[in-house]
N, C-alpha and C positions, 0 to 999 in steps of 0.2 A: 437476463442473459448471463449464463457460467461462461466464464473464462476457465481455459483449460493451458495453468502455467507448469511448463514441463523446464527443470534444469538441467545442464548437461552434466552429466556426471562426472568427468575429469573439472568442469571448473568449482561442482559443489566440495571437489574431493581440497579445492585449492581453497577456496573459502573459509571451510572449514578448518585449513592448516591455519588461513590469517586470521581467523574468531579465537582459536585457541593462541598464536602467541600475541594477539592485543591484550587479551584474558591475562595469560602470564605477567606481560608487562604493565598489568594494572591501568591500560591505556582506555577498558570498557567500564562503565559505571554499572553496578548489581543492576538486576532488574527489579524492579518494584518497588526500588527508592525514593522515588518520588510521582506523586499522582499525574499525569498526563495535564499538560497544560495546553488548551487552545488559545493562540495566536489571534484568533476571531473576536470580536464583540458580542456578548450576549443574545444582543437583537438577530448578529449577522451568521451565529450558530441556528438557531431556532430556525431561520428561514433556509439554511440547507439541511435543517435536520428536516421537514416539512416537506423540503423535494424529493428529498431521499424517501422519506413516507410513503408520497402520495404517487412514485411512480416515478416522479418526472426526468430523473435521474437516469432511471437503466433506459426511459424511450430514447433520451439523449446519445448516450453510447451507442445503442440501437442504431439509429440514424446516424453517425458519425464513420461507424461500420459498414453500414450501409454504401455509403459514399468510397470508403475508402477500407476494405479489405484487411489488409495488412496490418489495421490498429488493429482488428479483433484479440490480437494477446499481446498488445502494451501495455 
Protein backbone atom coordinates (compact mmCIF):
# COMPACT_ATOMS: atom_id res chain seq x y z
CA UNK A 1 0.00 0.00 0.00
CA UNK A 2 1.75 3.76 -1.11
CA UNK A 3 0.72 6.42 1.00
CA UNK A 4 0.29 9.60 -0.89
CA UNK A 5 2.00 12.36 1.79
CA UNK A 6 1.20 15.80 0.35
CA UNK A 7 2.41 19.12 2.44
CA UNK A 8 0.98 22.27 2.50
CA UNK A 9 2.88 24.58 1.03
CA UNK A 10 2.57 27.77 3.39
CA UNK A 11 3.54 25.33 6.38
CA UNK A 12 6.70 23.71 4.25
CA UNK A 13 7.46 27.36 3.47
CA UNK A 14 7.51 27.83 7.57
CA UNK A 15 9.42 24.77 8.33
CA UNK A 16 11.81 25.32 6.19
CA UNK A 17 12.24 29.11 7.68
CA UNK A 18 12.65 26.86 11.38
CA UNK A 19 15.26 24.01 9.72
CA UNK A 20 17.33 27.00 8.59
CA UNK A 21 17.58 29.10 11.78
CA UNK A 22 17.96 25.78 14.12
CA UNK A 23 20.78 25.32 11.41
CA UNK A 24 22.09 28.84 12.13
CA UNK A 25 21.82 28.51 15.81
CA UNK A 26 23.79 25.22 15.70
CA UNK A 27 20.67 23.90 17.67
CA UNK A 28 20.73 20.60 14.57
CA UNK A 29 23.43 17.96 14.67
CA UNK A 30 25.35 17.43 10.81
CA UNK A 31 23.71 14.53 9.27
CA UNK A 32 25.77 11.62 9.10
CA UNK A 33 27.56 11.98 12.26
CA UNK A 34 26.61 9.38 13.80
CA UNK A 35 25.35 5.70 12.56
CA UNK A 36 21.58 5.21 13.30
CA UNK A 37 21.10 3.51 16.63
CA UNK A 38 18.21 1.15 17.31
CA UNK A 39 16.54 1.36 20.65
CA UNK A 40 15.34 -2.49 19.79
CA UNK A 41 17.21 -5.63 20.86
CA UNK A 42 18.91 -7.67 18.34
CA UNK A 43 16.43 -10.54 18.75
CA UNK A 44 13.50 -7.90 18.71
CA UNK A 45 14.98 -5.95 15.27
CA UNK A 46 15.07 -9.35 13.26
CA UNK A 47 11.59 -10.29 14.05
CA UNK A 48 10.07 -6.92 12.65
CA UNK A 49 12.62 -6.92 10.17
CA UNK A 50 10.84 -10.44 9.07
CA UNK A 51 7.33 -8.87 9.16
CA UNK A 52 8.29 -6.25 7.20
CA UNK A 53 9.75 -8.98 4.72
CA UNK A 54 7.32 -11.37 4.68
CA UNK A 55 4.32 -9.04 4.12
CA UNK A 56 2.81 -9.01 7.35
CA UNK A 57 3.39 -5.38 7.99
CA UNK A 58 1.57 -3.55 4.81
CA UNK A 59 -1.65 -6.46 5.27
CA UNK A 60 -1.63 -4.73 8.80
CA UNK A 61 -2.10 -1.19 7.62
CA UNK A 62 -4.13 -2.69 5.03
CA UNK A 63 -6.66 -3.67 7.49
CA UNK A 64 -6.25 -0.99 9.95
CA UNK A 65 -7.36 1.19 6.85
CA UNK A 66 -9.62 -0.82 6.10
CA UNK A 67 -11.62 -0.24 9.28
CA UNK A 68 -10.89 3.18 9.64
CA UNK A 69 -10.36 5.58 6.49
CA UNK A 70 -8.91 8.51 7.67
CA UNK A 71 -5.42 6.66 8.89
CA UNK A 72 -4.85 5.89 5.25
CA UNK A 73 -2.06 9.17 5.27
CA UNK A 74 -1.05 9.10 8.87
Amino acid sequence: MALQLRSDPELSVIVERARRRAEEAHELEPAGDRPFESALEPAVRELVAGWVRDGGYERAVAEVVTHDPDLADQ
